[in-house]
Every structure is written in C-alpha cells, then in structure tokens.
N, C-alpha and C positions, 0 to 999 in steps of 0.2 A: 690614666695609669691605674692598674688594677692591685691590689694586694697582693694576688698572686704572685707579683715578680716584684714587689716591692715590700720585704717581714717589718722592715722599721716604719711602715706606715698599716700594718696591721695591726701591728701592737700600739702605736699609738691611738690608730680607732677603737681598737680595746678599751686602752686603757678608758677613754674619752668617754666613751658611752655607758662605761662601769660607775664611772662617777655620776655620770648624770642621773644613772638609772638605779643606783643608791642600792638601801636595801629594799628592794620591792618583795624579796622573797623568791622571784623566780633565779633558777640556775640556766646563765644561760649557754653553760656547756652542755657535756653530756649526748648521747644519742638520740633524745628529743625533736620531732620534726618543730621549725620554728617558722612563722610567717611572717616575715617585715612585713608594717605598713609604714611606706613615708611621703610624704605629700605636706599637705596644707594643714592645719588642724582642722579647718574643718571637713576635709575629706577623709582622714583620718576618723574623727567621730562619727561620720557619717558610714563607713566602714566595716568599723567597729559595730554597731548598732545591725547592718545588715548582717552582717556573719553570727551575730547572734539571732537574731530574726530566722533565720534560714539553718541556723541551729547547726552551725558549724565548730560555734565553740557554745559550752555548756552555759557559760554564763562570760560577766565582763571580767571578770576576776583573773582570768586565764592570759590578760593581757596587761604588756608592760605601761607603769604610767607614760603619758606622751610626755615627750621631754624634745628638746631642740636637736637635728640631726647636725653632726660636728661638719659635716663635711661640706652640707649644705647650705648658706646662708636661707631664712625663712622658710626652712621645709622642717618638720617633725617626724617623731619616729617612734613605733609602738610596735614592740613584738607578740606573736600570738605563737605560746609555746602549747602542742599538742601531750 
C-alpha cells in the first residue's frame, strides 16, 4: 500500500520520522530536491561517505542524522537535502 491512496498513513510517516529526525535543522518540506537513503546502517554510511567522495553533496552536514526507518523493521533512514 502506497500513501498515495492511503493520507492517514502519510501523515502518520510524517509524523514518525518528524520526531525521530528532531531538530536536525534540515526542512524537510519545501521545493528542495531530497534523497532518501534507507537500508542497513551500514549501507547507509557507506553511502553517505561515497556521495560525498564523488562530491555530490558538499560535505556530511547536508544530510539527516540516520535514525530508525518506521516502517521498516532494521532498516534506517537518512535524507540528503540538495
């Protein structure tokens, strides 16, 4: 089931990943291009690490603390806001 045809389980992802993802500073509304990453952590770090390598994103700063993805049991979740 996708959010798209289901708003009370978007809003609940919202809400979910709001709290998890605190004040990190990033907005993540807005017209903003954004890039999930979700996986394992350490696929995730490791990720993280190449896109900045390859100088995709300016530095690590640019991306959300990894926090636990709600929907997935053992997968985490980092956004990379442009």
């Amino acid at each position: 089931m996708t959010t798209e045809f289901n708003p009370r389980l978007a809003k609940q992802f919202s809400e979910q990943l709001g709290n998890q993802l605190g004040n990190s500073g990033i907005n993540l509304g807005g017209d903003k291009l954004r890039i999930w990453l979700i996986g394992t952590q350490e696929q995730i770090e490791f990720a993280i690490h190449e896109l900045v390598v390859k100088q995709v994103a300016s530095d690590r700063g640019k991306f959300t603390p990894i926090v636990p993805f709600p929907l997935l049991a053992g997968k985490y979740i980092s956004i990379l806001v442009r």
